[in-house]
N, C-alpha and C positions, 0 to 999 in steps of 0.2 A: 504494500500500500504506500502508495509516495503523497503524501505532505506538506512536503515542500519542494519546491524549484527554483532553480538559480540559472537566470537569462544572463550571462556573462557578452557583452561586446565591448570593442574600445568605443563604439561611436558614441553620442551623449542623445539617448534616447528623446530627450523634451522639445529637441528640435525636427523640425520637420525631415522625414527621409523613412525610407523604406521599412526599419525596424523601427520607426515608430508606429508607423499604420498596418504594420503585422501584429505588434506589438497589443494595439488599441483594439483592431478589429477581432482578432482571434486569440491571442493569449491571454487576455486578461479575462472574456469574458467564457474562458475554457478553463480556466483557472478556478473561476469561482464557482461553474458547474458543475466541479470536480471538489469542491472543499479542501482547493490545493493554495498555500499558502506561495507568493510567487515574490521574488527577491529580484531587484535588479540592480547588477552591478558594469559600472563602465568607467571610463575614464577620463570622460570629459571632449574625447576628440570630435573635431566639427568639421570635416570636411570644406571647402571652400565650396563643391558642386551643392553638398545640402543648405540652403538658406532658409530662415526662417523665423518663428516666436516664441521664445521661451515659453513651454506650457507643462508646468512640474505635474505629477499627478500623486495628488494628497492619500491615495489608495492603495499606492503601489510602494513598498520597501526598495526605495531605489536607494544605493550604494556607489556613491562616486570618491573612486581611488588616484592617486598622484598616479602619474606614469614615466616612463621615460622615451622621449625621442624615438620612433623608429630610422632609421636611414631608408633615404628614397620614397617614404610612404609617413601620410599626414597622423599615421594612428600613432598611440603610444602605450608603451611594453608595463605592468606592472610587475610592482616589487611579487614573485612569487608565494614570499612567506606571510605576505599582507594580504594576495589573494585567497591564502589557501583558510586564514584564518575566516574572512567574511562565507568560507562554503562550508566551514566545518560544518555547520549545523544543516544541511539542505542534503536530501534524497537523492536527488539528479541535478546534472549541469547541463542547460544549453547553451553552446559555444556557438554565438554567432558569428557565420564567414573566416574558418581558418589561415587567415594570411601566414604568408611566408613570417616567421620571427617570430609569428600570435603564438606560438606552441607552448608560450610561458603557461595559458591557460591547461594547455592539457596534463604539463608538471606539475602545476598547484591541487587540480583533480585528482591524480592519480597517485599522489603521493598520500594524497586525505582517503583514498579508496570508494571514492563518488564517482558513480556513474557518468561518462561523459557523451551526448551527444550532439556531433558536428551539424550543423545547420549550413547552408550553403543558399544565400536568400540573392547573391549578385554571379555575374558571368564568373564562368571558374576557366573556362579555355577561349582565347579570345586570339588575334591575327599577330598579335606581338608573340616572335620569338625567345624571349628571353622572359620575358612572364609565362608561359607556357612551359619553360626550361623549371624554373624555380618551383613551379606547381608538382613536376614531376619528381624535382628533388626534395619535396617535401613530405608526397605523398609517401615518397617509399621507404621516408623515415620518420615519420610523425603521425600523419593519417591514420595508418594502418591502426594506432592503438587506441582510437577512440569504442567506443562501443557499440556504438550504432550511428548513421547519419540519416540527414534528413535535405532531401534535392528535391526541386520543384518540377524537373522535369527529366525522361529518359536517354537521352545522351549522356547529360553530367551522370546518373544512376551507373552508366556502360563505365565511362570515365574512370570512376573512382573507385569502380568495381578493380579494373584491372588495375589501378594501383594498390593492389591488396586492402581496399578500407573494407572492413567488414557490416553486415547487416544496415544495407544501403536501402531505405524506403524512399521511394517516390511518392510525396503527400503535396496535393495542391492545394494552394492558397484558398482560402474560406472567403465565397461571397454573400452578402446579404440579397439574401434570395428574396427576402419580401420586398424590399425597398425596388432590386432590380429585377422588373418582372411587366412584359408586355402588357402596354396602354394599345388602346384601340387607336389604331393608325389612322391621318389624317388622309384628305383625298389627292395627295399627292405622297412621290416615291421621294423620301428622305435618305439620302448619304451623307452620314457623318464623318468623320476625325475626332477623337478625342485622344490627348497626349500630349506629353512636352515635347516643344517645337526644340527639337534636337538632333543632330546626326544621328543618332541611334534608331529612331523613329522612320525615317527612312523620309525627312522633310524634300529634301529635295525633288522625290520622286513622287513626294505628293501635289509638287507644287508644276510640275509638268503633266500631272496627270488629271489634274482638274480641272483646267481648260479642253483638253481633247473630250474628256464627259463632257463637260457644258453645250462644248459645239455638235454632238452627235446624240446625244440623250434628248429627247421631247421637253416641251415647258413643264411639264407637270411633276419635273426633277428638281429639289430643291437638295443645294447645298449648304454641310455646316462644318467647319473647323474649331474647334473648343479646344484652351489649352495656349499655355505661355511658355518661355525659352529662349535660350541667347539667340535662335535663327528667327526670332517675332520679323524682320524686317525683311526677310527672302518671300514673306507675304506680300509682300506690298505689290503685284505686276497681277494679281490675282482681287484686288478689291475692287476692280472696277465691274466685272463681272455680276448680271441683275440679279442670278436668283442664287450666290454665295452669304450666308453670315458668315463671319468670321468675330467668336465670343470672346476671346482670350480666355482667363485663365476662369474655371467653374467651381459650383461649389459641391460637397456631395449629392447635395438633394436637388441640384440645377442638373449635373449630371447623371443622374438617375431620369429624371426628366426630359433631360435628352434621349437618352438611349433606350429608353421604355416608349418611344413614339419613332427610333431609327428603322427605316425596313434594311438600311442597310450599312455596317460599320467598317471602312478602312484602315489594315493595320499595317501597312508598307515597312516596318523596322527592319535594320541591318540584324537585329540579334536581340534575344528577348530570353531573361533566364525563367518566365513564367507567361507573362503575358495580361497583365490583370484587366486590361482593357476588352482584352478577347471573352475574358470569361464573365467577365461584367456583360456584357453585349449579346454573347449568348442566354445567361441569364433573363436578359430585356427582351429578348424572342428575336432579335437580329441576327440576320444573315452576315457571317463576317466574312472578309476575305483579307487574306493574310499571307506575308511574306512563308513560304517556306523554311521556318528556322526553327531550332530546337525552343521548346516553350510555346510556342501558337502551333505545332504539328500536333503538339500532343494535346492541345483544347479543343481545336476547331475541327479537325477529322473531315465526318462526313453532314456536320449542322454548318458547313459553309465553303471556302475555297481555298486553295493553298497555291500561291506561286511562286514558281524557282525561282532563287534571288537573279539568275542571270537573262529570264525572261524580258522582254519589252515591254513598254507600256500597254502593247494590242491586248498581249492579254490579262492585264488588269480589266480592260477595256471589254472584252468579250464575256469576262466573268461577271461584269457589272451588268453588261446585256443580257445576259441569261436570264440574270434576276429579277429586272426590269420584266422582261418579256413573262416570267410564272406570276410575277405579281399582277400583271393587268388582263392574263389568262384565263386564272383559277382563283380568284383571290381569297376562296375561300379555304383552298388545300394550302396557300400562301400561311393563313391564320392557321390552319392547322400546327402546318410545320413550327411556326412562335411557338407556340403552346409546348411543343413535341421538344424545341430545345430549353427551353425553361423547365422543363420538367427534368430534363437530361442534367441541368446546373445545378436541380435542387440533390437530385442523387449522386454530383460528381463533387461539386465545391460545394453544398450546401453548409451551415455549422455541423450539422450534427453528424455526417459523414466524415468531415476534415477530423473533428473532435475523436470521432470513434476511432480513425488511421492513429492519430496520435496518439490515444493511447496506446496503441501495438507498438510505437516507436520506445513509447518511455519506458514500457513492461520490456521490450526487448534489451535494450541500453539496460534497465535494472539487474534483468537474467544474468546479464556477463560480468 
C-alpha cells in the first residue's frame, strides 16, 4: 500500500510548463483519489523556454532544495545527502525527465531503498548527435536501475527498452473528458490550430498551408489559429485572409470551446513526445490530422490522418478534402464518428483509465 509519493524534478513546478499541468491535471487529483499523500520536491530551476506566474499550491508539500550548476544544461544537481533525507519518509519516487548528471536522484533513492520510477514527460531522442550520444551513455549506466519507467508514447517504450531500462509502461496523459467533449457543430466546416506558434509545431508548414485551403476549400470553410510563441509574427502574410481568426494565446475553457465545435484539428509538429493537443481534439469529436511522429501515431490511428513528415502540402490538402467531402455527405455518420472518438478518449486518456495504468506503474516500481 503506498502512502506517500515523492514527484522529484529540478524544474520549479509553480511556474508555468509541462510538469506543472501534469502535475495539476493528473497527479494531484490521482493522489487524492488514492489517499496518497504527495510530496514535491525540486530545485528551483526555471528554464528560460518556460515563462510564467508564480502560483505556489497551498495543498501540495512542495520541497525546494539549493542545487548546484549543471554544465551545458539550465537544471541544477542536489546535495545527494539533502535529497535523500527529504525521501526518507515516502513509498515511491517519481523522477521526472532523467537528464544526463540528474542520476544524483536515483543515488539518493536507492541508497534510502525507495522505489524509483523514471518518468520521461519531454523528447528523449531528438536530430542532435551528441544528445543522442549522452542519452545512450546514460542509459547503459544509470537507467537500467531505476524500477520501473513511465513514456508517453511507443518508440521512447522500444528506446529505453533496448537500453536495458527495465518494466517500461507506456501511460498516456489524462484528459478531461467532460470539459473536452463534442458540441453540436455549426453550419459550417471549422479547421483549427491550437498550439504554441513554434518550430516544433510545425509553424511554418502551417503557415503555407492555409492559404492553399483557403483558395481551394468552399466558403462555408472557416478558419482558426489559437495559440502564442516567439514565430506570432510568421502570421502576419496570413491575416488578411476573410474567413481566418487568428486568437492568440486561449484559455482552458476558451479552448475547450474551440475544439468541442472543431470538425477538424491540424497538428503539423516536427516531433511530439505525447501530443496533448491530438488527444484533447479527439476527445472534442474532431477529426485530427497529424504529422507522422512518435506521440500523435500512437493517439490518432485510425479517428483521423497521419502524414509523413516528408510528404507535400497536397497531401495535407487531400486529407482535409476527404473530410470536407464525408462531412457534407453523411453528416450524420460524420456525428456519429464524434461520438465514436470521444468515447475512444474516455476509454484511452480518460482519468480513471490513466489512474488505473498508474497504479500498475507504482505496484510494479514497488514489487522490485
Amino acid at each position: 500500500m503506498i502512502a506517500r509519493l515523492a514527484l522529484y524534478t529540478p524544474l520549479d513546478p509553480s511556474f508555468v510548463g509541462g510538469i506543472r499541468s501534469w502535475a495539476e491535471s493528473f497527479l494531484r487529483p490521482y493522489c487524492a483519489s488514492r489517499g496518497i499523500a504527495l510530496r514535491v520536491i525540486h530545485t528551483r530551476t526555471q528554464p528560460v523556454s518556460e515563462r510564467g506566474t508564480s502560483d505556489r499550491n497551498n495543498d501540495i508539500d512542495e520541497r525546494s532544495l539549493p542545487g548546484f550548476p549543471m554544465p551545458l544544461y539550465r537544471g541544477r544537481v542536489p546535495n545527494p545527502a539533502s535529497l535523500r533525507r527529504e525521501l526518507s519518509d515516502v513509498d515511491v519516487v517519481y523522477f521526472d525527465n532523467g537528464y544526463a548528471l540528474q542520476d544524483v536522484a536515483l543515488l539518493a533513492a536507492t541508497r534510502g531503498r525507495i522505489p524509483v520510477v523514471a518518468g520521461f514527460h519531454s523528447v528523449i531522442k531528438t536530430r542532435n548527435v551528441l544528445h543522442n550520444a549522452a542519452w545512450n551513455i546514460v542509459g547503459r549506466n544509470a537507467l537500467r536501475y531505476f524500477d520501473a519507467a513511465h513514456v508517453l508514447n511507443g518508440d521512447d517504450a522500444v528506446y529505453l527498452t533496448r537500453l536495458g531500462m527495465r518494466n517500461v509502461m507506456t501511460i498516456p496523459l489524462a484528459v478531461d473528458t467532460e470539459r473536452f467533449t463534442p458540441a453540436p457543430l455549426k453550419d459550417r466546416f471549422t479547421l483549427s490550430f491550437v498550439g504554441r506558434l513554434h518550430p516544433q509545431k510545425g509553424i511554418d508548414v502551417l503557415v503555407r498551408l492555409i492559404p492553399l485551403l483557403h483558395r481551394r476549400l468552399p466558403d462555408d470553410v472557416q478558419f482558426t489559429i489559437a495559440g502564442d510563441g516567439p514565430l506570432r509574427e510568421s502570421l502576419a502574410p496570413l491575416r488578411s485572409l476573410p474567413r481566418l481568426s487568428i486568437l492568440g494565446s486561449l484559455t482552458r475553457e476558451k479552448t475547450a470551446a474551440l475544439l468541442n465545435q472543431s470538425t477538424v484539428v491540424l497538428m503539423p509538429s516536427r516531433y511530439e513526445t505525447f501530443g496533448y493537443v491530438a488527444a484533447e481534439a479527439i476527445s472534442a469529436g474532431a477529426f485530427v490530422i497529424a504529422t507522422d511522429v512518435a506521440g500523435p501515431r500512437d493517439i490518432v490511428g485510425n479517428r483521423g490522418a497521419l502524414i509523413s513528415p516528408d510528404r507535400p502540402p497536397d497531401a495535407w490538402i487531400d486529407a482535409v478534402g476527404n473530410a470536407y467531402r464525408r462531412w457534407v455527405t453523411d453528416r450524420s455518420a460524420f456525428d456519429r464518428e464524434r461520438d465514436e472518438r470521444h468515447a475512444y478518449a474516455q476509454e484511452r486518456f480518460g482519468l480513471a483509465a490513466v489512474s488505473s495504468a498508474f497504479d500498475d506503474l507504482l505496484a510494479q516500481a514497488s514489487r522490485n
